[in-house]
C-alpha positions in Angstrom: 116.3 132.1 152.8 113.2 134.1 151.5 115.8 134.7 148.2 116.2 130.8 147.3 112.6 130.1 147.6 112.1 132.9 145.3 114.6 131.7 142.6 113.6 128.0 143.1 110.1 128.6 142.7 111.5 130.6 139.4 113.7 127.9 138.0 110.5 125.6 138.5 108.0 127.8 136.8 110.7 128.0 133.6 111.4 124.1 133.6 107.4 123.5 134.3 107.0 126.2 131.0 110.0 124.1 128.8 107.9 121.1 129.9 104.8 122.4 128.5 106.5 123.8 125.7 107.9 120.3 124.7 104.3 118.8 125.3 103.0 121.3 123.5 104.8 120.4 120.4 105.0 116.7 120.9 101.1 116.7 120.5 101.0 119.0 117.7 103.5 117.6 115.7 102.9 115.1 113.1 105.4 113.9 110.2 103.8 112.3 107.0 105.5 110.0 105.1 104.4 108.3 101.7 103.6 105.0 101.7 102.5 104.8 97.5 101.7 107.3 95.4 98.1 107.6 97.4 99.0 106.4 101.1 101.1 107.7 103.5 101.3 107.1 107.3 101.6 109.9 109.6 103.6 109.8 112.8 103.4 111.9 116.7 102.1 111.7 119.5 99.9 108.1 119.6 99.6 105.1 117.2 100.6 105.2 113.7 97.8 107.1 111.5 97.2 105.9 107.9 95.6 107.9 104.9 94.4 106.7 102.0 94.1 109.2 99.1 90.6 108.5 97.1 88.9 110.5 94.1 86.7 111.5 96.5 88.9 112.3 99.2 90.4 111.2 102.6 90.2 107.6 104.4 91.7 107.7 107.8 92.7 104.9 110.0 93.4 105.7 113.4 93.5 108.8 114.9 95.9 109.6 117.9 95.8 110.7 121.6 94.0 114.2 121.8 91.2 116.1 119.6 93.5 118.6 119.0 95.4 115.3 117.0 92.7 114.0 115.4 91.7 117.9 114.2 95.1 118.4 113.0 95.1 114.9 111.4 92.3 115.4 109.7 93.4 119.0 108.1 96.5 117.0 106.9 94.9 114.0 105.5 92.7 116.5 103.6 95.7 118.7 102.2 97.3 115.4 101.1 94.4 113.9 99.2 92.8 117.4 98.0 89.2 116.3 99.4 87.3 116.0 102.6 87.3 113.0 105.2 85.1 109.9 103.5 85.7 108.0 106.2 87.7 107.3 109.7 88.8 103.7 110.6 89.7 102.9 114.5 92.1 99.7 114.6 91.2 99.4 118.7 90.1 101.4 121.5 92.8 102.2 122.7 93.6 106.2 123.8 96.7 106.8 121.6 94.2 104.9 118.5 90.9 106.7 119.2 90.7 109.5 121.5 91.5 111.9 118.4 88.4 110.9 116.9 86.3 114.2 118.2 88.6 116.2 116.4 86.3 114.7 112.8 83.3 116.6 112.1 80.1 114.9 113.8 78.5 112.7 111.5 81.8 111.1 110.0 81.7 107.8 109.2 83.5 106.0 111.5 84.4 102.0 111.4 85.5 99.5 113.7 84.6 96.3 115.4 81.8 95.6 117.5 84.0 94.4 120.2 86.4 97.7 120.1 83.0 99.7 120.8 81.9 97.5 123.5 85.4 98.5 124.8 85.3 101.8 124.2 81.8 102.2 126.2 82.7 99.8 128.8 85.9 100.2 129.5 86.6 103.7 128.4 83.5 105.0 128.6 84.0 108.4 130.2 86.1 109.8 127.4 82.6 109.5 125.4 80.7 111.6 126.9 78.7 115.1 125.4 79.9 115.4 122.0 82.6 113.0 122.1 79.9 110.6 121.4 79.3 111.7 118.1 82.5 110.5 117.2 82.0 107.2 118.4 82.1 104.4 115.8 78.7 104.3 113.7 79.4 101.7 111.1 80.6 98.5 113.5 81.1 94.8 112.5 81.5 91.0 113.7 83.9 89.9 111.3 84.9 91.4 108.1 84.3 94.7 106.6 84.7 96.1 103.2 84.4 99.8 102.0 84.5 101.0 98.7 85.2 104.3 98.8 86.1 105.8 95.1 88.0 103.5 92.9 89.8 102.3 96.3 88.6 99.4 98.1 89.0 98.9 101.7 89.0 95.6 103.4 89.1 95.4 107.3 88.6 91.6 108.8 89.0 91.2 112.7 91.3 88.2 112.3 91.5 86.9 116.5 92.8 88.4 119.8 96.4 88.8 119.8 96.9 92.8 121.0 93.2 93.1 122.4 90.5 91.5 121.7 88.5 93.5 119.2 91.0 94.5 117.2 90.9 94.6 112.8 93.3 95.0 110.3 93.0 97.5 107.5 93.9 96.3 104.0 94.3 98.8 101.4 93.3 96.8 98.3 94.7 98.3 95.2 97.9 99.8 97.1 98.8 96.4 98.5 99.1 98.6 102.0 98.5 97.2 105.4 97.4 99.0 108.3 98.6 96.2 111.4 97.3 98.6 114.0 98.8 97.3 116.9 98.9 93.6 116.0 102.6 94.4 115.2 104.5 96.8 116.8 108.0 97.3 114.7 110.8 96.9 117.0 109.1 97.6 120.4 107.7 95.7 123.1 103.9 95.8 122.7 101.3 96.5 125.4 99.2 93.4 125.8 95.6 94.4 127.1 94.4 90.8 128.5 91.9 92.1 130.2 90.1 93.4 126.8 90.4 89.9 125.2 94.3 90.2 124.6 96.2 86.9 124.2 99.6 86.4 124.0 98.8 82.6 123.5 96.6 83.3 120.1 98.6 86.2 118.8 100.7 84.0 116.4 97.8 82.3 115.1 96.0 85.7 114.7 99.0 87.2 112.4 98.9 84.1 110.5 95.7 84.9 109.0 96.9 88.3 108.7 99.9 86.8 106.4 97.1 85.4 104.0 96.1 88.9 103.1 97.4 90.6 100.1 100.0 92.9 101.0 103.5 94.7 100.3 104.2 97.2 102.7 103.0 97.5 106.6 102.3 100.2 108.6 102.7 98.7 112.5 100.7 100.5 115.1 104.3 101.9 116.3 107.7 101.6 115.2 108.6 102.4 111.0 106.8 101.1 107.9 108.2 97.9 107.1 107.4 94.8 104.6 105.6 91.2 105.3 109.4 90.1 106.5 109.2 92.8 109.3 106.0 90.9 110.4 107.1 87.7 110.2 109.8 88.5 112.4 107.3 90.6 115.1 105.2 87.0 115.0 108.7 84.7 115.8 108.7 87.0 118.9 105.3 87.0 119.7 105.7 82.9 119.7 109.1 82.7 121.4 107.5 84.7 124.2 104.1 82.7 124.1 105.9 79.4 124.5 108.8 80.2 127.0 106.1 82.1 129.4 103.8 78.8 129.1 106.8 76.5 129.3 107.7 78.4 132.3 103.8 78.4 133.8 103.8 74.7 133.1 106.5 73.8 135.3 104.8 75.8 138.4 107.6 78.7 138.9 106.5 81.6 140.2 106.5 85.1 138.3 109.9 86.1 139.7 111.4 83.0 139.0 110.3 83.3 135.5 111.4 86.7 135.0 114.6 85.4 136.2 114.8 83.0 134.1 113.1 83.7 130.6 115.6 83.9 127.5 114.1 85.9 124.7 116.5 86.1 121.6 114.1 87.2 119.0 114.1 91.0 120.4 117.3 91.9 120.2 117.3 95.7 119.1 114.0 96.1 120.9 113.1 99.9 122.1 111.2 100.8 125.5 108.3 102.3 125.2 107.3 104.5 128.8 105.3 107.2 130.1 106.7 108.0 133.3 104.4 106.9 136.3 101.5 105.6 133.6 103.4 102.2 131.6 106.6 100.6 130.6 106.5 98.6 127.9 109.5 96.4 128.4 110.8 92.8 128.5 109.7 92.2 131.9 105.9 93.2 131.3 105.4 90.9 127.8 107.2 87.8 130.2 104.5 89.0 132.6 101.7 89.2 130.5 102.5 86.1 128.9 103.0 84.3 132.4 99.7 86.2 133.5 97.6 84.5 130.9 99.5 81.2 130.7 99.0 80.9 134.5 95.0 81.8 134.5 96.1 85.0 136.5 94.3 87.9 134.7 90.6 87.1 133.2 89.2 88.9 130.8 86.6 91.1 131.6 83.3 90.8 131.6 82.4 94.1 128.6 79.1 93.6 127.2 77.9 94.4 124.0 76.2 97.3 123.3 72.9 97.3 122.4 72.5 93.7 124.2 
């Protein structure tokens, strides 16, 4: 008996090791691909990271999961555009978008909205403690934001709730490049945070005035790069969901019975995204999202600003 404990408790300390192993090189592994000649987006572990090449050097937008990401990230971003980090761009607050950031050097310019740092310190707040902090974003805004950085122009307007509440878009002027953040996730279900100002409801609306930007090609905040058709399509979801869910809420049925009886065609093809015993991002939590909010279920909460 003594002998299978022994080799059982071996076969676990291998398969925990391979486990590790695999994590290990899930987080350290990024792929860049190019966008244009001076952007490409990078892909692991987390959101979709974009850089912007600059004759000055490196603009970064978004920034992963772990500091060991957003180091490694950063080393990249500089090998690709030949100059240091002028600045890092955080499309939300969310872990796989931000918690990378302390891997930039303190002191880093680094630009969101005021709402995704009211998030991030209310919500999030104790993944910004010590020196995290000094990553936090220093150069915050209400509405609209522009950067000019080089010859390159950056424009990033917070265009309404739809994925959270504080989320912008980053437009990358004279490269006609898009960074959606996760306004549009490309062929996947998408996480809907209503309780950080998320809004299934709003979301088409919101990617309207996205569509009025100047744009060619899009880099979601998951999925492939993909074109102003790709988005299109992502918003025909986002609004067959909205109004089945509040067709659905409107009639009085119960979240079971709309579960049962919801009948999305716009998502055909649509991957799962999970980490086991954490989320699933699947058919059944968008329907109950979107029945959540159209039923008055889940409130926002109350985050307030900083420095109010």
């Amino acid at each position: 008996m003594g002998r299978i404990v022994a080799v059982l408790a071996a076969v676990l300390v291998v398969a925990l090791g391979i486990a590790g192993i695999r994590l290990y090189d899930a987080v350290v592994g990024l792929e860049a691909e190019s966008v244009t000649e001076d952007v490409w987006v990078v892909f692991g572990l987390g959101g979709n990271v974009g850089v912007l090449r600059t004759e000055v050097g490196a603009v970064v937008v978004d920034s992963m999961t772990f500091r060991m990401q957003g180091k490694r990230i950063r080393e990249l971003a500089e090998r690709l555009t030949g100059g240091p980090t002028q600045a890092l761009l955080n499309t939300h607050y969310h872990v796989d978008h931000s918690h990378g950031n302390p891997g930039f050097a303190p002191g880093t310019r680094v630009v969101s909205t005021q709402r995704t740092l009211d998030y991030m310190l209310g919500l999030d707040a104790g993944a910004w403690q010590g020196a995290a902090a000094d990553t936090l974003p220093n150069d915050v805004f209400e509405t609209e934001h522009e950067l000019r950085i080089g010859e390159k122009t950056i424009r990033a307007p917070h265009v309404g709730p739809g994925h959270t509440g504080g989320d912008m878009v980053v437009l990358l002027v004279e490269d006609r490049v898009l960074h959606a953040g996760d306004l549009f996730f490309n062929g996947r279900y998408p996480n809907i945070d209503l309780e950080a100002g998320g809004s299934v409801r709003e979301w088409g609306a919101t990617i309207d005035r996205v569509l009025e930007l100047d744009f060619d090609a899009v880099i979601p905040g998951h999925g492939p790069v993909t074109d102003r058709a790709g988005l299109v399509a992502f918003q025909g979801f986002i609004r067959e969901l909205a109004e089945q869910a509040g067709d659905a809420a409107g009639r009085g049925l119960s979240l079971e019975e709309t579960l049962a009886t919801v009948e999305l065609e716009k998502d055909e093809g649509y991957d799962v995204m999970s980490i086991p015993f954490v989320m699933r991002l699947d058919r059944d939590f968008v329907v109950k999202r979107a029945w959540e909010e159209a039923t008055g279920a889940v409130e926002p909460l109350d985050v307030p600003k900083v420095g109010s």
